[in-house]
Structure formats: C-alpha cells, structure tokens
C-alpha positions as CSV (number, residue, x, y, z in Angstrom):
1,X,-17.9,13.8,2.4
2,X,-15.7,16.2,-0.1
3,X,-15.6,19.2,3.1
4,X,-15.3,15.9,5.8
5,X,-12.6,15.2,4.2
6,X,-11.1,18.7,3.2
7,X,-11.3,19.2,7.1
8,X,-9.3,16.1,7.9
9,X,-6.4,16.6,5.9
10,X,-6.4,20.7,7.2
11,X,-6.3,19.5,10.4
12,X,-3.6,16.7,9.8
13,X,-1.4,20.2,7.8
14,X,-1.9,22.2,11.0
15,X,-0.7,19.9,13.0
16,X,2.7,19.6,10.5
17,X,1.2,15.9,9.4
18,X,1.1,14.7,5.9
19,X,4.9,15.4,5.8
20,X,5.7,15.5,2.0
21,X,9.6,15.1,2.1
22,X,11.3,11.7,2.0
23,X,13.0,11.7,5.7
24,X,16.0,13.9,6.9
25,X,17.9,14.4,9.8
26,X,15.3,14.5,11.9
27,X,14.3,10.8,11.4
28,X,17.8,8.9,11.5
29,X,18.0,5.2,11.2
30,X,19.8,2.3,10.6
31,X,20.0,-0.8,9.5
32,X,18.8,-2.4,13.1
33,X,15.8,-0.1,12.7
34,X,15.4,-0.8,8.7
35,X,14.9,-4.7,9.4
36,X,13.0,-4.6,12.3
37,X,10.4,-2.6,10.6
38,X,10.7,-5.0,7.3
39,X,9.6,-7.6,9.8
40,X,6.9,-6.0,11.0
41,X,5.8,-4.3,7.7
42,X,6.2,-7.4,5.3
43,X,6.3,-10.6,7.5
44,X,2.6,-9.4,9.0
45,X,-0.8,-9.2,8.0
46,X,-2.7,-6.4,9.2
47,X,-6.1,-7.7,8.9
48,X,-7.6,-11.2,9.8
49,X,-11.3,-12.8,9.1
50,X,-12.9,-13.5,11.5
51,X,-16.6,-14.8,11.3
52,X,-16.5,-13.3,7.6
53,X,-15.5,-9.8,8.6
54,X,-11.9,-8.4,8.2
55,X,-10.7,-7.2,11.7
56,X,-7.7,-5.3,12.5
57,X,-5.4,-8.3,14.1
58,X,-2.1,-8.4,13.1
59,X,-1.1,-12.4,12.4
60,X,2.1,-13.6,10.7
61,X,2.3,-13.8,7.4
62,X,4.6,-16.0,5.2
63,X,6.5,-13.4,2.5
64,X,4.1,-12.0,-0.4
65,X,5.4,-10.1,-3.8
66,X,4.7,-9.8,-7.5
67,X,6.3,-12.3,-9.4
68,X,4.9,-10.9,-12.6
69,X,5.3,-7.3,-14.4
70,X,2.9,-4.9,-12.1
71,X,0.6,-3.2,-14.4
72,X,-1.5,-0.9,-13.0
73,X,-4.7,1.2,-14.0
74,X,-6.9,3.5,-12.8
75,X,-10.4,3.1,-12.9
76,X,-13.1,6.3,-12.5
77,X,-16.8,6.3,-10.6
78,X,-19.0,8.8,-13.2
79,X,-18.1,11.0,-10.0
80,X,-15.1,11.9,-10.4
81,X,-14.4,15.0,-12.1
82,X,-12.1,15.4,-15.3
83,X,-9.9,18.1,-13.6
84,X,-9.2,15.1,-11.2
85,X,-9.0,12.3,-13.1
86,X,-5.9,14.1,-14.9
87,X,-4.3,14.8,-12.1
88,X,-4.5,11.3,-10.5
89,X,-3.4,10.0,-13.6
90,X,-0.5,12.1,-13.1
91,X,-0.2,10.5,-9.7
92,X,-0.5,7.0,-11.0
93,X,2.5,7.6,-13.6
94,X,4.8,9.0,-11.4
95,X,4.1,6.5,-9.3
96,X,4.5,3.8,-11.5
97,X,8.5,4.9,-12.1
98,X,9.2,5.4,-8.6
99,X,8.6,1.9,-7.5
100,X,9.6,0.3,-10.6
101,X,13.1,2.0,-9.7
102,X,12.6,1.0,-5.9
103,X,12.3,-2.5,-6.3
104,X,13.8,-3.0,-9.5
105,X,11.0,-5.3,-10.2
106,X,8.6,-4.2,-13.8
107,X,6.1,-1.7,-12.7
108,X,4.0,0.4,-15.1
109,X,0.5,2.0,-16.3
110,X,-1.0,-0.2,-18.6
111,X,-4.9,-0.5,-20.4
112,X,-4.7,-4.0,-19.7
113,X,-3.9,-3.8,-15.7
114,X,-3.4,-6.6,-12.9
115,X,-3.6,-3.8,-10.1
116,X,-6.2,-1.9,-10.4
117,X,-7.2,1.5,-8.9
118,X,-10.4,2.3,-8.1
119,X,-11.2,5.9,-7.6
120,X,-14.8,6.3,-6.1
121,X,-17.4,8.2,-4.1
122,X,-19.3,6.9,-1.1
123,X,-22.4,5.5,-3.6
124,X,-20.1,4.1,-6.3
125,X,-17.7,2.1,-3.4
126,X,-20.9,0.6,-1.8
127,X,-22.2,-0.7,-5.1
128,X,-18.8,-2.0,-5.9
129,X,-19.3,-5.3,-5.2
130,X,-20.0,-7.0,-8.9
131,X,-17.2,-4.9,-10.1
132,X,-14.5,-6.3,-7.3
133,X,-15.8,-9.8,-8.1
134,X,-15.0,-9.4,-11.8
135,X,-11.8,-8.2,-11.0
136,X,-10.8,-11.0,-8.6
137,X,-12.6,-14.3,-9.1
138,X,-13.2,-16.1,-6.2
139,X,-12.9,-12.8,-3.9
140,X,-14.4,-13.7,-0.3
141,X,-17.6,-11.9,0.9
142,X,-15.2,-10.6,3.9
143,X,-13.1,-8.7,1.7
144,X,-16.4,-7.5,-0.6
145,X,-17.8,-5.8,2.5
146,X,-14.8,-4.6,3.7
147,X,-14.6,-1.8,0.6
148,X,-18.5,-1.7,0.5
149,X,-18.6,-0.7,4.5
150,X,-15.4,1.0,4.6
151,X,-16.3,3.5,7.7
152,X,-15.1,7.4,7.3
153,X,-11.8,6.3,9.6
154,X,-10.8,4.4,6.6
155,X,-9.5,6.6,3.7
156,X,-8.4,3.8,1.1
157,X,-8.0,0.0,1.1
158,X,-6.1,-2.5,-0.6
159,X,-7.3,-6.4,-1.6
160,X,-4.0,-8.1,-2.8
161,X,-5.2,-12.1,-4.2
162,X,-3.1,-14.8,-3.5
163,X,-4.8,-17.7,-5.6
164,X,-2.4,-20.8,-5.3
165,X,-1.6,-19.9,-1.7
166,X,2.0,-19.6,-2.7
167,X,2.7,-16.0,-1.6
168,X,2.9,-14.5,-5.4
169,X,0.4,-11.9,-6.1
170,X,-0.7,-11.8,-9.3
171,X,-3.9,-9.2,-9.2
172,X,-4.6,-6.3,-7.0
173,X,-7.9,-3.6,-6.2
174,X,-7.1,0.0,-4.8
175,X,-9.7,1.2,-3.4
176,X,-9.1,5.3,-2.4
177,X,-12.4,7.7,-1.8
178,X,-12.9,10.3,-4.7
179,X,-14.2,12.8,-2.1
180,X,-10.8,13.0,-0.6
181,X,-8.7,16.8,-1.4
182,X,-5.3,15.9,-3.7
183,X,-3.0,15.5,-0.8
184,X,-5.0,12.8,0.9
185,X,-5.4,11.1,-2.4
186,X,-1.5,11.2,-3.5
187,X,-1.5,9.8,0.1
188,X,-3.3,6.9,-0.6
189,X,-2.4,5.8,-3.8
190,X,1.2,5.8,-2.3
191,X,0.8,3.7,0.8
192,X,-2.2,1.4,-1.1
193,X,-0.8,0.6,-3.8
194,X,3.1,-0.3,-1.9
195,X,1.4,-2.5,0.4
196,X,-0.6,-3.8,-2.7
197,X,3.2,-4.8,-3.8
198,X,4.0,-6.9,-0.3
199,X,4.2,-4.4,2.3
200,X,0.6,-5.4,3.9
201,X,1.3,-4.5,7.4
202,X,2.0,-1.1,9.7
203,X,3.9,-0.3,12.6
204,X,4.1,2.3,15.5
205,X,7.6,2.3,15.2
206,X,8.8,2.7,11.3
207,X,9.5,6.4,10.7
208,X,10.1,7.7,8.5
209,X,7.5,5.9,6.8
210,X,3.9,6.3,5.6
211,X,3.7,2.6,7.0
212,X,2.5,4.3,10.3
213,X,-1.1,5.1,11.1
214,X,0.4,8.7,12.5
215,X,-0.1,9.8,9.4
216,X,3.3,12.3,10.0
217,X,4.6,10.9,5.9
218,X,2.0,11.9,2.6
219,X,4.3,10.1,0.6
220,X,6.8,7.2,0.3
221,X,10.1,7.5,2.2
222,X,13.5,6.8,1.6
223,X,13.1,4.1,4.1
224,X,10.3,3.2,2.7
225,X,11.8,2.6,-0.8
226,X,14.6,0.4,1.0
227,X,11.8,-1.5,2.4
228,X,10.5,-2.2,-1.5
229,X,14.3,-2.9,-2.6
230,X,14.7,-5.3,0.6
231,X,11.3,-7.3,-0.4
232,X,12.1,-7.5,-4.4
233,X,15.7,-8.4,-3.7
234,X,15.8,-12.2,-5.7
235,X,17.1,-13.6,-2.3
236,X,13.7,-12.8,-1.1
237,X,11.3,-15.7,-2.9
238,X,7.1,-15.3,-2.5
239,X,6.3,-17.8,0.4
240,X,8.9,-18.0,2.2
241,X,8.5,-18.5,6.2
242,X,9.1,-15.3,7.9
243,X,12.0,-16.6,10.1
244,X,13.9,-17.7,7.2
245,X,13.1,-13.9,5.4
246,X,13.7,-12.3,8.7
247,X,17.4,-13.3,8.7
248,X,17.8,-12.8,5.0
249,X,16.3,-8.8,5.5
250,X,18.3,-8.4,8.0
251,X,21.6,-8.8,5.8
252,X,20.6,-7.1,3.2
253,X,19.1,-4.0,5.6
254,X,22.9,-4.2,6.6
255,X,24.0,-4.1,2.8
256,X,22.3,-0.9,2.0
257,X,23.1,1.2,5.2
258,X,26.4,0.1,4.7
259,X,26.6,-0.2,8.7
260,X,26.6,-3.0,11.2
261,X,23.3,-4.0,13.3
C-alpha cells in the first residue's frame, strides 16, 4: 500500500494536482459562487445508509457545527513510524490554529480530545472497530464498516456523531491511511477534519477548494476558510433547515466579498 500510494500522489503532482497554494487569479470568485458552494458543501450530506451500508447519495441535510470547544488528537496504529508521527503532529497543530482563526470558533490539540484522529495502516483500520465504538457510543454498524472496508479509492474518512439529533456535533473520528506519502496525508487531515467541523459534503463546482473530488487543492483554500467563517458565523445556529441557512449564507457570502450577488 505505502508505493500504491506513493504512485498516486506522483501521478496527481505530474498532472499539476495536489495544488498547495490557497487560490489566485486563476480561480476568481464571488460571492454568488461562495454561497452556492456553502449550499452545496454544508446544507448536504454526502453519504446516505442504505440497507446498513453508507452509499455515496447526496441528501439534504439540516445545518451541522460544533457548539463546543474542538479538541482534537491524534491517535497512532504501532505502524506508524516515529519520524511520521512528529511530523503529523506538526500537521495537526498547525492545523488546529488555522481553523480556530477561520471560524473563530475554539479549536485546539488537546490529551483529552472530542475529534479524534486516527492514523492507521490497512490491518490496524480493519480491526478498528472496538476502538470506533469506544470513541462514539451508539456508533451504527454502517458507519463501523465503512472505515473497516474503506476500498483503496478512499484515502481518509470522517464519522461526525450527532446524538440528540439537533445538528451540534459534539465528537468526531478521522480516519486517514498511514501508508499514504506526507502530501496525501497533510491532504487529508485538511479536508477530514473541515468537513468533521460541518462541511460534510463536495461539489464539482467549488474551486478553489479541496471540497472537490478533482483533487486540483492539497490544502484548505481561501474560499475554503470563508466557507468555515460563513458556517461558525452565530447567525448560523446547529439545526437549522437549509432554506432558512441558505438565505442567511447568502448575506453573509455577500459581507465578506464585499460585492453584490
């Protein structure tokens, strides 16, 4: 799986993929563009069970978001090399800073976390299961199997738990392959861990974003960080319907390009 892998992500470089920069003039857009892709992003699910399997079906989603401090930590299969583990450590710290200033909302590393980030090889992820239902109580056998069956297509995964049904998250399981190179794994701790935060869905059409299954963005965006600031602005509240948050992004996407729709 480690050269698999290595060979994916120098394939996606060749090809001038895996972009590492936050957006420029190349990918221009506005704030009709910037709320259209909130919808899609944030007001959608990107999975659906069906028959106790998670299938790729996007359905409409009432709005989801932390409405407690994010603490976030990283947890190691006997795998994963020391080198590696300091480095995604790194990652997770950075990380941590750059979405905490994004959405204004309390993100950080902590030893006691709510999210927590799973960094595993192929063995470790299919025995994962007792270890997933320790971290979430409750968590449905469709959502088990997804990480334990994760096919090669699938380089990371994110369970967010809404107990009370109410739209606030309050725990969170990264799950991102140890066998992927650093790029790859930056990559995924990125885009897992913001749609972890709300952001559950992707879209053809958001770019410059790593919300996109192109894969042209490593990293988060600058549009991508408005997204966060749109979803954790307080006029945005955890279950609300997506027509009424639709028309609520949609203002504020016009408050921070400072230009009409």
């Amino acid at each position: 799986m480690v050269r698999y892998y290595a060979k994916v992500q120098a394939d996606l470089l060749r090809n001038e993929l895996l972009r590492t920069d936050a957006g420029g003039a190349d990918t221009p857009f506005g704030a009709r563009q910037l709320a259209e892709n909130f919808d899609a992003i944030a007001l959608n699910d990107e999975y659906t069970d069906v028959g106790g399997q998670y299938v790729a079906r996007t359905t409409r989603s009432t709005l989801h978001k932390w409405i407690v401090p994010v603490r976030l930590g990283l947890e190691f299969g006997a795998s994963v090399p020391a080198a590696q583990r300091t480095k995604d450590q790194a990652t997770l710290t950075a990380l941590a800073a750059q979405l905490g200033r994004a959405t204004g909302h309390s993100v950080a590393v902590s030893a006691r976390p709510n999210f927590h980030v799973l960094v595993l090889n192929e063995d470790e992820r299919r025995a994962a299961g007792p270890r997933l239902a320790q971290l979430i109580p409750g968590l449905p056998s469709a959502a088990v199997r997804s990480v334990e069956n994760m096919p090669p297509s699938a380089y990371c995964l994110v369970i967010a738990s809404d107990p009370a049904d109410d739209g606030a998250y309050r725990t969170a399981v990264a799950v991102i392959r140890g066998e992927h190179p650093d790029l790859m794994r930056a990559s995924c701790f990125h885009e897992e861990i913001a749609q972890g935060l709300g952001l559950a869905n992707d879209s053809p059409h958001a770019r410059p974003s790593i919300f996109n299954d192109d894969e042209e963005f490593a990293l988060l965006t600058r549009h991508d960080e408005l997204l966060l600031r749109i979803l954790y602005d307080p006029r945005l509240t955890a279950g609300m319907q997506p027509d009424t948050a639709r028309a609520i992004a949609t203002q504020i996407a016009r408050e921070l390009m400072g230009d009409p729709l």
